[in-house]
VMD Tcl script that draws the C-alpha trace (Angstrom):
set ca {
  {75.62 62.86 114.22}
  {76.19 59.46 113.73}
  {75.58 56.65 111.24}
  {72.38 55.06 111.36}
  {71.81 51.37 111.22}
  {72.04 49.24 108.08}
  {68.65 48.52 106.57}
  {67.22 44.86 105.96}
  {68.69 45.22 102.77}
  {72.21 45.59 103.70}
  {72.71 49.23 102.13}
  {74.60 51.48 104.44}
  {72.56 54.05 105.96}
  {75.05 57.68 105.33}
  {74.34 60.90 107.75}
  {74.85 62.53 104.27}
  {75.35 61.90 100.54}
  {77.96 63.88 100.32}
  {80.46 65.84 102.62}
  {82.73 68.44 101.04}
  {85.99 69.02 103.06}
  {86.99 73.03 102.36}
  {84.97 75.79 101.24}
  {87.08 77.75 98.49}
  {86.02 77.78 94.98}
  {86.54 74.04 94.38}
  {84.04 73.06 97.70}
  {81.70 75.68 96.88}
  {81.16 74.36 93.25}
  {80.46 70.78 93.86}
  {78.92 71.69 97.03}
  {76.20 74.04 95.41}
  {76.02 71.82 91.91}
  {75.03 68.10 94.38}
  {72.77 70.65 96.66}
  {71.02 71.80 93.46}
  {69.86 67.81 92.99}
  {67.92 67.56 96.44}
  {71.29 65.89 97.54}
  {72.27 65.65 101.65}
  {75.20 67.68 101.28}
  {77.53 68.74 104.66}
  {80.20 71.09 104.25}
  {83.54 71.36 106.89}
  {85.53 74.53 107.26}
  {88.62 74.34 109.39}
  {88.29 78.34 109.69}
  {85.75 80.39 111.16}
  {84.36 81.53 107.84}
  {83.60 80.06 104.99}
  {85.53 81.05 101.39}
  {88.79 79.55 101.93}
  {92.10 80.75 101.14}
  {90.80 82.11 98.02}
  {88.61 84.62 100.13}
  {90.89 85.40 103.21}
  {94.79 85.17 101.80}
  {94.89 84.53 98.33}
  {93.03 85.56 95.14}
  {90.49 88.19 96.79}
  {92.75 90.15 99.19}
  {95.85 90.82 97.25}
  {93.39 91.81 94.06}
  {91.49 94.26 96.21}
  {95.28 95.61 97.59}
  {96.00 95.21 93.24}
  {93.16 97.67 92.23}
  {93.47 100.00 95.39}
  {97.41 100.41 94.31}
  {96.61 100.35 90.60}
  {93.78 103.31 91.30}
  {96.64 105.10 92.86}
  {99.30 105.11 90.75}
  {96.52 106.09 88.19}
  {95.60 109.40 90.19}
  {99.00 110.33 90.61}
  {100.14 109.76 86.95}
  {96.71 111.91 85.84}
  {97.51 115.75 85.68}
  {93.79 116.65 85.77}
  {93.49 114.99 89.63}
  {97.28 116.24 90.68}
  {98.54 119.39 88.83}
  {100.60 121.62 91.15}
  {99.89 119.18 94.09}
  {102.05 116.74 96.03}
  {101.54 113.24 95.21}
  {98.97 111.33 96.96}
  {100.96 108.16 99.31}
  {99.16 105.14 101.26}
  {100.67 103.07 102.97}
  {99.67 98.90 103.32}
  {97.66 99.31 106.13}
  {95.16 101.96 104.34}
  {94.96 99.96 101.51}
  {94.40 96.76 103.59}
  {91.39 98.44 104.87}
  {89.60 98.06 101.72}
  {90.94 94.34 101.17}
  {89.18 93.45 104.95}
  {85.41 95.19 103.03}
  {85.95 93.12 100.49}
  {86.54 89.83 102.18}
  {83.32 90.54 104.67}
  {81.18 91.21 101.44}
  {82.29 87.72 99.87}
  {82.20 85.96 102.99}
  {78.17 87.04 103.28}
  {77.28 86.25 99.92}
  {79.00 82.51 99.93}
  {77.73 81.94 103.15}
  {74.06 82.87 101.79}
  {75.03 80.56 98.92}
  {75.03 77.37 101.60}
  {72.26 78.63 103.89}
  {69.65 79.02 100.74}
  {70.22 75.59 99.34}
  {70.48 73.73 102.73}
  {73.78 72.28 103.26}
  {74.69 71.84 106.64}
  {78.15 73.77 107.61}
  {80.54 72.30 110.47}
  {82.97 74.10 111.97}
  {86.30 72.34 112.61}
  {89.59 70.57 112.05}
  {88.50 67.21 109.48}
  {90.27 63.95 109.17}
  {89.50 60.95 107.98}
  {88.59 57.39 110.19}
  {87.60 55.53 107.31}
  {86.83 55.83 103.06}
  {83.13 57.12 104.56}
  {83.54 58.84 108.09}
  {84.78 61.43 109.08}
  {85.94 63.45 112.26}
  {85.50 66.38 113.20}
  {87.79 68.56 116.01}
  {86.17 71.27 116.87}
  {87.41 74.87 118.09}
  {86.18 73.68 121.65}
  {87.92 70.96 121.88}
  {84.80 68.44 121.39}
  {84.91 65.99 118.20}
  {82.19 65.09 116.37}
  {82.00 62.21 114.03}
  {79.92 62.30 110.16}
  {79.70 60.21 107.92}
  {78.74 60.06 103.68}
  {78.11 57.53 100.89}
  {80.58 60.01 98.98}
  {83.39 62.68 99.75}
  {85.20 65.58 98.18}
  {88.85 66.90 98.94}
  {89.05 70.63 98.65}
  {91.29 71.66 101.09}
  {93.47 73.48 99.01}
  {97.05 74.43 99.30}
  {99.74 76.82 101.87}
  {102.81 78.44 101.05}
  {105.95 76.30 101.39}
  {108.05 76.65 104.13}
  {111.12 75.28 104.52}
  {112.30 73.74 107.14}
  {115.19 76.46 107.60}
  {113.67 80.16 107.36}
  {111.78 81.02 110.71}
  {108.28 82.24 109.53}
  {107.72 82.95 113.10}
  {110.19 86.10 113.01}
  {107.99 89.23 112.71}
  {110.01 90.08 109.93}
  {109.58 87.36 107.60}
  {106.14 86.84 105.96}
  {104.63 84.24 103.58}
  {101.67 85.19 100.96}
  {99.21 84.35 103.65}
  {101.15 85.91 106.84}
  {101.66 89.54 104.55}
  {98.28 90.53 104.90}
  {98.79 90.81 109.29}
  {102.34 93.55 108.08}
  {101.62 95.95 111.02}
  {105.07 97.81 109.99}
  {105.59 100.00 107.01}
  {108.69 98.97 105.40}
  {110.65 100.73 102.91}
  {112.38 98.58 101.77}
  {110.69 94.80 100.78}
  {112.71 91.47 99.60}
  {110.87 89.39 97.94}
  {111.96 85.22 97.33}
  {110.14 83.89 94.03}
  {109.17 85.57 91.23}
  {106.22 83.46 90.18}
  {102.45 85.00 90.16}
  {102.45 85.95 94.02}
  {105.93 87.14 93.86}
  {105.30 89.01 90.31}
  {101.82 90.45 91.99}
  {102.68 91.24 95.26}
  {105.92 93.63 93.96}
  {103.78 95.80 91.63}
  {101.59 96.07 94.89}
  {104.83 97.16 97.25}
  {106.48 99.29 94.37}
  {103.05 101.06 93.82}
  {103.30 101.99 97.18}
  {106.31 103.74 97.08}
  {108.87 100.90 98.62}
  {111.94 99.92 97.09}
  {111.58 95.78 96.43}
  {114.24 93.48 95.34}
  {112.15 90.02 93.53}
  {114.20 87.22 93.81}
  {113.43 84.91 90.73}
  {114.95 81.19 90.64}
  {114.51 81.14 87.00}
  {116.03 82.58 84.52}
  {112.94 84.70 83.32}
  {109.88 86.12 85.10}
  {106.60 83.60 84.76}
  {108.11 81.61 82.00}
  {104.65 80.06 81.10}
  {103.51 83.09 79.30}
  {104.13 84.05 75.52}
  {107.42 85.41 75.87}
  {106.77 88.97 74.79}
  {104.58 89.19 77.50}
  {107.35 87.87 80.10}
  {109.70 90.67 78.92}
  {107.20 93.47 78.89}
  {106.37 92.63 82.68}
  {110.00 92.38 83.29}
  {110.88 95.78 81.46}
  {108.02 97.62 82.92}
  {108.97 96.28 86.22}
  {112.45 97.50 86.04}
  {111.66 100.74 84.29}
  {109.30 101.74 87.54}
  {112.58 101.10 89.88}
  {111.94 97.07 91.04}
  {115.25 95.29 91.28}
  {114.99 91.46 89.85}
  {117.61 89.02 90.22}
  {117.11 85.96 87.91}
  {119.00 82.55 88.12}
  {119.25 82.73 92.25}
  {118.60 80.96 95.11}
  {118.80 81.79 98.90}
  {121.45 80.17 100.50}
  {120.49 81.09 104.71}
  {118.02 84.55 105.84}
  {119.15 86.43 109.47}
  {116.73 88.35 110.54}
  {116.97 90.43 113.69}
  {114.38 92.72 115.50}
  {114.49 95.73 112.62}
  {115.62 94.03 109.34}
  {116.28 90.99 107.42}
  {119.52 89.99 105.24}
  {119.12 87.68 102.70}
  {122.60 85.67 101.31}
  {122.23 83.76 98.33}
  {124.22 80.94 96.87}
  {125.85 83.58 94.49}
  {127.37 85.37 97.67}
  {125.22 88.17 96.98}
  {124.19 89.52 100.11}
  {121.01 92.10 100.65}
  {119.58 93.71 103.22}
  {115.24 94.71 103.81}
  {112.86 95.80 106.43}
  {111.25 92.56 105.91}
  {111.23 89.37 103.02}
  {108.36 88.28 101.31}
  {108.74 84.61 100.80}
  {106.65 83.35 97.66}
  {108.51 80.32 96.49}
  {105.87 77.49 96.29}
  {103.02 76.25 97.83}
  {101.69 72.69 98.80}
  {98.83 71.07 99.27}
  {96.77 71.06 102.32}
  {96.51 67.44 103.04}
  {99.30 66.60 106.39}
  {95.86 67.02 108.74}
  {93.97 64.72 107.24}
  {94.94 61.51 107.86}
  {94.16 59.84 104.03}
  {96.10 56.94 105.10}
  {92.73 55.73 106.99}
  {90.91 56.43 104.32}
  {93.27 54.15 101.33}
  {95.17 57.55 100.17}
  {98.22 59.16 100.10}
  {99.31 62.32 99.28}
  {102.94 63.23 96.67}
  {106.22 64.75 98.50}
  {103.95 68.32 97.43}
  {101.11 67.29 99.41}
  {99.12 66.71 96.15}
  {96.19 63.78 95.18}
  {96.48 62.36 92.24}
  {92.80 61.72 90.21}
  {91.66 60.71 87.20}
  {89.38 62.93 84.54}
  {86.38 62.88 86.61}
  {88.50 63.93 89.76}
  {88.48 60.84 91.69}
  {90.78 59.52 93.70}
  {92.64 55.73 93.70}
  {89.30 55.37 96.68}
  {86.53 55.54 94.37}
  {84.05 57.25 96.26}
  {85.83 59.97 97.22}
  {86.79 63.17 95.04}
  {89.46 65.64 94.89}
  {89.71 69.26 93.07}
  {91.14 72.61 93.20}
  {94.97 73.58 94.53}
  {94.90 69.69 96.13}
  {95.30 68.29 93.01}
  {97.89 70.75 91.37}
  {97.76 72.38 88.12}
  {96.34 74.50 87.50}
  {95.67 75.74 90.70}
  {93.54 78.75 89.43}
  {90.39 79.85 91.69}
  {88.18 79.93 88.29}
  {89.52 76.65 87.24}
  {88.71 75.19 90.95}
  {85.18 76.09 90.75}
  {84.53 74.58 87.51}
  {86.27 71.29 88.62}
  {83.80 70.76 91.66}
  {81.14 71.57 89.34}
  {82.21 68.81 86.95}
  {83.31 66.65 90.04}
  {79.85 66.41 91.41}
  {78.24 65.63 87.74}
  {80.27 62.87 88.16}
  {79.43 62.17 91.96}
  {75.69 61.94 89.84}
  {76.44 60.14 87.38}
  {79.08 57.42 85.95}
  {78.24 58.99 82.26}
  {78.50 62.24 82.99}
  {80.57 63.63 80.00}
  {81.23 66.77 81.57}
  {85.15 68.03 81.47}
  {87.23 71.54 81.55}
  {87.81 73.38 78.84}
  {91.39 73.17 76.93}
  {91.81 76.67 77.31}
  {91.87 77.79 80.63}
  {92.40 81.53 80.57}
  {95.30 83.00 83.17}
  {94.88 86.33 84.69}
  {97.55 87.47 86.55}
  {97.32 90.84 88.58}
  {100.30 92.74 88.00}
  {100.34 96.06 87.39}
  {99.69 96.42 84.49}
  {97.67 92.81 84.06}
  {98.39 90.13 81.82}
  {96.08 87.96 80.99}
  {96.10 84.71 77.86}
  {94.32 81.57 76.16}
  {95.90 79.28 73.85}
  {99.17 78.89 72.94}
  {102.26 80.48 73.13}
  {104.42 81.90 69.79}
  {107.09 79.60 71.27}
  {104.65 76.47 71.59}
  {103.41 76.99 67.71}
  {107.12 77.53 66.66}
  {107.97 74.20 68.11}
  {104.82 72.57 66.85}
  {106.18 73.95 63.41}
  {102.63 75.26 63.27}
  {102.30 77.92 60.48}
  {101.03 81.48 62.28}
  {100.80 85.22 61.91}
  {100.72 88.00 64.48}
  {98.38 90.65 64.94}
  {99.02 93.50 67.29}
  {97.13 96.40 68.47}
  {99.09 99.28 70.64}
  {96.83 100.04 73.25}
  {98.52 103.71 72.92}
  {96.67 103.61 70.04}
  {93.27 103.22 71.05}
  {91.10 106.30 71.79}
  {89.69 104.57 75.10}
  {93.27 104.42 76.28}
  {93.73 107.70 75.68}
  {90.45 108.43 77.01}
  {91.16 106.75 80.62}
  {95.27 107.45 80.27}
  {96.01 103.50 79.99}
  {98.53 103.79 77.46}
  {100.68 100.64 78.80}
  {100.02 97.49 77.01}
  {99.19 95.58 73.83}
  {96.88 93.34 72.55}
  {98.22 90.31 70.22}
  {96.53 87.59 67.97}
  {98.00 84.41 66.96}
  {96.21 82.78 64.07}
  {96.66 79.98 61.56}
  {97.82 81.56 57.80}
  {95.97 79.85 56.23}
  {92.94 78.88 57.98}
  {93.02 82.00 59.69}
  {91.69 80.23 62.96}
  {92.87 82.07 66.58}
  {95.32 79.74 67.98}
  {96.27 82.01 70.96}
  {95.37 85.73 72.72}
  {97.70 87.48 74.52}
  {97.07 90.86 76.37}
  {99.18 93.18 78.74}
  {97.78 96.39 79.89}
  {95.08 97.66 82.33}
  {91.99 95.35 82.01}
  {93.83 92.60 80.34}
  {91.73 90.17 82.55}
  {88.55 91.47 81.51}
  {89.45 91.88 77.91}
  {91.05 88.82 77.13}
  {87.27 86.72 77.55}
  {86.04 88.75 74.05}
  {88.65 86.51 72.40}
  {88.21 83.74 73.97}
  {84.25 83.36 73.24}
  {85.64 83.49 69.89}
  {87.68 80.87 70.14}
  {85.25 78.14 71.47}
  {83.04 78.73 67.76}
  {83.06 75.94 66.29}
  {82.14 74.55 62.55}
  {84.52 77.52 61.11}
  {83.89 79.87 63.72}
  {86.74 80.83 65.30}
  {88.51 82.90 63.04}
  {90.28 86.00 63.18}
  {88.24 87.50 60.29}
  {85.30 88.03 63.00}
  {87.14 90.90 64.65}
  {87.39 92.71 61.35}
  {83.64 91.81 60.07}
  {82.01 93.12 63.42}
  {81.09 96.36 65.07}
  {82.69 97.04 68.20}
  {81.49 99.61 70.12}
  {83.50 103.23 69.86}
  {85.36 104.05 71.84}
  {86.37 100.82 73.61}
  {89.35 98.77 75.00}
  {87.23 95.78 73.17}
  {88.37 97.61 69.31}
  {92.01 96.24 70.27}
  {90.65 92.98 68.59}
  {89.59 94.47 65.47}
  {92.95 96.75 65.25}
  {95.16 93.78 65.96}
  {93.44 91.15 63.25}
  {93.66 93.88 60.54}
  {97.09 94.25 61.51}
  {97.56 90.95 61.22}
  {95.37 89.90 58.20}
  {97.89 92.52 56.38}
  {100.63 90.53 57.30}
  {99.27 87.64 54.75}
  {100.36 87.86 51.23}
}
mol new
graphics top color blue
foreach p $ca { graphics top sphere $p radius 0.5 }
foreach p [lrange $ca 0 end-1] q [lrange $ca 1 end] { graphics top cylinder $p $q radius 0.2 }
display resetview
């Protein structure tokens, strides 16, 4: 395509109103929410599907590995499937087998999404010539040239490589790179112990395979409520995964059959393979912003304002590009809100404060709001209520005794200030508490869990066991 000529009126003449550069979460919402208002919309796709990283490496693969790993440990651990017979093993290529189903079946349905509400789909390597064009290199080689009155950054983000560790070395993987293991290793190093680190050694240690996680900080996702950090960490160690806080690496040699890692402690270890899942930037170096008025931070980041636009104000920015918090549900919600604005200056529309976190451990944790440490330091008067999930009859039921279930709420207003859940189903659980949360005019209080019927026997009573718990705390 190219631009048309400039009416009588001087307007510029666009091939679209909008073109949306990446099709993970954050594309895919403004894409479908300017679509949705009769709006020209193009989308460009460096890969040969649509989904993005989200789909193909990050959040939908390695929860499909999560659940096949989680289903079983649970079969093995259940006397009624295994009693008098071996355990059941799988290695990560059976269980990737299920991940690859689950990627066609989202790729189908997103790319349905875009063919049902007529945005056009290009193929190909984008980069900007100026604020409103853009070019496109295709897989043959050709180039192709588009252009829109406005345009939205969602390329999202890669795992950091340093300039030192050869990711080429078919022993050394990144969280993208992981999912092509063709070996099965026994014995798995893994650098960073954030959410991909954290994830991806439940997955290995589910398996069977001794892991090592490397953690640079002194405790494992230090975000979270700290009694949910140590119950990861405990249950972590107390199913046989090695974690070494406080280190870094210092060099990695890896030869044809193994990998040994030194770090700067002059600890030295030795793996079939390291797992390196120390940070992640953004994918901008391709795009050639400097044509276009921007420029990226030293992590490869845009920086934009409330509505999500950039220092170039007609062109956008949202999801893993921009930085926290770099969640896939978070991503899609900020293109929806992106293209409101794209609409309309007055559009009022914003994310919520309390972005939930689901993290895919095994067990999951999952919270909203804040943190016993945050309220202590806000000198913030609370209470805890707890609920064992040991306890329930549902655990029982399904033998998912691991986990807990806690409330933080004001003393004296008795208003939910935070929800914080660790144990099978956390994820799913977690969104009961926080529909209570966003009640307003007195709604959100802690007293609801106790005053309504939950239906028996579910994971769902945790709420009402934890806020009598902690309603008996009061005095």
């Amino acid at each position: 395509m190219t631009t048309q000529t400039p009416s009588s009126t001087n307007t510029p003449q666009y091939d679209f109103d909008a073109i949306i550069i990446g099709t993970g979460p954050g594309g895919e919402g403004a894409a479908m929410n300017l679509a949705k208002k009769e709006k020209r919309v193009a989308i460009i796709e460096r890969y040969h599907k649509v989904g993005g990283g989200c789909t193909h490496w990050g959040t939908i693969p390695s929860k499909a590995l999560r659940q096949s790993v989680s289903r079983l440990i649970e079969y093995n651990s259940n006397p009624l499937f295994n009693a008098g017979a071996n355990a059941k093993h799988l290695t990560f290529q059976d269980i990737l087998s299920h991940a690859s189903g689950v990627i066609h079946k989202q790729v189908k349905l997103r790319s349905g999404f875009y063919n049902r509400n007529r945005v056009e789909h290009f193929l190909g390597e984008a980069s900007f010539v100026d604020a409103h064009t853009i070019r496109i290199l295709k897989h043959d080689g050709s180039v192709e040239k588009i252009t829109a009155k406005q345009i939205v950054i969602a390329t999202g983000s890669r795992p950091y490589h340093p300039e030192d560790i050869d990711f080429n070395h078919p022993r050394v993987y990144d969280s993208d790179s992981i999912l092509e293991l063709s070996h099965a290793p026994r014995h798995v190093i893994i650098y960073g112990a954030g959410v991909i680190g954290s994830e991806y050694a439940s997955i290995f240690r589910g398996l069977g395979i001794k892991v090592d996680l490397i953690n640079t900080r002194d405790r494992l996702l230090s975000f979270l409520d700290a009694e949910m950090s140590d119950s990861l960490s405990y249950h972590l160690w107390n199913n046989g995964v090695v974690i070494r806080h406080g280190e870094q690496i210092e060099r990695v040699d890896a030869t044809d059959d193994h990998v040994v890692v030194h770090l700067e402690s002059g600890k030295k270890m030795k793996a079939d393979c390291l797992l390196w899942a120390n940070g992640r930037t953004g994918n901008t170096a391709d795009l050639e912003l400097s044509s276009a008025g921007l420029k990226a931070d030293g992590r490869g980041q845009l920086k934009v304002n409330k509505s999500y636009q950039t220092d170039v104000d007609n062109i956008y920015a949202v999801g893993d590009v921009i930085g926290y918090p770099s969640l896939a549900s978070a991503a899609f919600d900020q293109g929806r809100i992106c293209a409101s604005a794209m609409l309309s200056n007055e559009s009022k529309a914003k994310l919520i404060v309390d972005i939930p976190t689901g993290i895919y451990t095994i067990p999951e944790i999952s919270s909203v709001g804040k943190t016993e440490q945050e309220l202590t330091e806000a000198k913030i008067p609370y209470e805890v209520g707890r609920a064992q999930f040991k306890h329930l009859a549902r655990a029982q039921i399904s033998n998912n005794l691991v986990g807990s279930l806690k409330i933080l709420f004001h003393r004296e207003t008795k208003e939910i200030l935070g929800i914080h859940c660790f144990g099978e189903n956390a994820a799913e659980i977690i969104h009961i508490g926080q529909a209570i949360m966003q009640q307003e005019n007195g709604g959100n209080t802690i007293e609801y869990f106790v005053e309504t019927t939950f239906n028996y026997p579910t994971m769902a009573e945790a709420f009402r066991v934890a806020a009598l718990n902690g309603l008996n705390r009061l005095f």
